[in-house]
C-alpha positions as CSV (number, residue, x, y, z in Angstrom):
1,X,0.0,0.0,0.0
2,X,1.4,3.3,-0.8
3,X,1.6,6.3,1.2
4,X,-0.5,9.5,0.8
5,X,2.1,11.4,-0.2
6,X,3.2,8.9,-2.7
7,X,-0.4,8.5,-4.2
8,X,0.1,12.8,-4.4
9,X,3.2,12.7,-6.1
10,X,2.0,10.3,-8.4
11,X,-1.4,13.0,-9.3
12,X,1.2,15.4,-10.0
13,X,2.9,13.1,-12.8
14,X,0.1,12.3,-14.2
15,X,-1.4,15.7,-14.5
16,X,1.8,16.7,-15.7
17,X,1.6,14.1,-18.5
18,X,-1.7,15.4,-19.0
19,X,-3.5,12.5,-17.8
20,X,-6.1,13.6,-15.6
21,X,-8.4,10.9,-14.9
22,X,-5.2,9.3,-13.3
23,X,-4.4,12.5,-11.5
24,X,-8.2,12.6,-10.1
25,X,-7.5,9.0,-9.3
26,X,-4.4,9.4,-7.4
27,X,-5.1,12.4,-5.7
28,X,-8.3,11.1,-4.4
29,X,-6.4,7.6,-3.0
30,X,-3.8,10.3,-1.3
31,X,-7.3,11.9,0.7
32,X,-8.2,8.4,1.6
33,X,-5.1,7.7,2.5
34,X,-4.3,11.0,5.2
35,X,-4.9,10.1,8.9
36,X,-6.7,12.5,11.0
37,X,-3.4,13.4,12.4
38,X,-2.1,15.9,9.2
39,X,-2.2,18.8,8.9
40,X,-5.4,20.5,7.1
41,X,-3.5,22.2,4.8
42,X,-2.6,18.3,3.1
43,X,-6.2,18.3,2.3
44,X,-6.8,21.9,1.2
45,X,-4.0,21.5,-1.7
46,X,-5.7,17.7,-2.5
47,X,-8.7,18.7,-3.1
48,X,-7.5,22.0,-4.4
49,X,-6.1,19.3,-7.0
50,X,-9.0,17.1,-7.5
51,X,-10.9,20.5,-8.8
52,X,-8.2,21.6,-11.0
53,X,-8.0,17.4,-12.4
54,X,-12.1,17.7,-12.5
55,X,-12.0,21.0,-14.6
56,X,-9.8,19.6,-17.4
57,X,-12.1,16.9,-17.2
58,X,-15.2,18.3,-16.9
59,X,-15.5,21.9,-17.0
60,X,-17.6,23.9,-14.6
61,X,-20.4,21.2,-13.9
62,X,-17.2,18.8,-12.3
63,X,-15.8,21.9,-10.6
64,X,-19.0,22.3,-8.7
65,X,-19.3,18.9,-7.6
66,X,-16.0,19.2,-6.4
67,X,-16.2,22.2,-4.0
68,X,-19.9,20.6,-2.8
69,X,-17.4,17.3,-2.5
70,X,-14.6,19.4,-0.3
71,X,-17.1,21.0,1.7
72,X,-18.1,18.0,3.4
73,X,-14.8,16.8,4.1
74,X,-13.0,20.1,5.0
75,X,-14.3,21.2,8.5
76,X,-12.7,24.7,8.3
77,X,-14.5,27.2,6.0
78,X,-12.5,28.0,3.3
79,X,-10.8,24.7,2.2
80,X,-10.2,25.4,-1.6
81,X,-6.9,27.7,-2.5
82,X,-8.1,29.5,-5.9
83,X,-4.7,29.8,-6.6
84,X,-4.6,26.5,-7.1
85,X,-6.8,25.5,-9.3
86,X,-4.5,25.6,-12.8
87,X,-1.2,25.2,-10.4
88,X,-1.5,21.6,-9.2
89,X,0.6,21.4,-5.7
């Protein structure tokens, strides 16, 4: 089983490589994958990925799914980084 941070690295290759469905894929296995233990900002730049993966996938209608998606697993209020959203982290 890999770490979370290995499932993260491996979203970032993948997006790189312009393969985003994997990207979505891996980054979602790294949020599985973090214990309650790290640190919320982990999570804000995941899911921060997993929006920027769903809009080159998608477009907008993804995108909305998944800030509705982040806002149930973030607890703080603001959990997505605009900045990160063509600048995957």
């Amino acid at each position: 089983m890999s770490s979370w941070k290995e499932s993260k690295d491996a979203g970032q290759q993948a997006f790189v490589n312009e393969n985003y469905p994997e990207a979505l894929n891996q980054y979602t296995n790294a949020i599985d994958l973090l214990t309650s233990a790290t640190n919320t900002k982990e999570h804000q730049v995941l899911l921060s990925n997993v929006i920027a993966c769903r809009l080159k996938i998608g477009g907008v209608d993804m995108v909305t799914k998944a800030v509705e998606d982040s806002k149930q697993v973030c607890m703080c209020k603001i959990c997505i980084c605009v900045r990160y959203v063509y600048h995957v982290v």
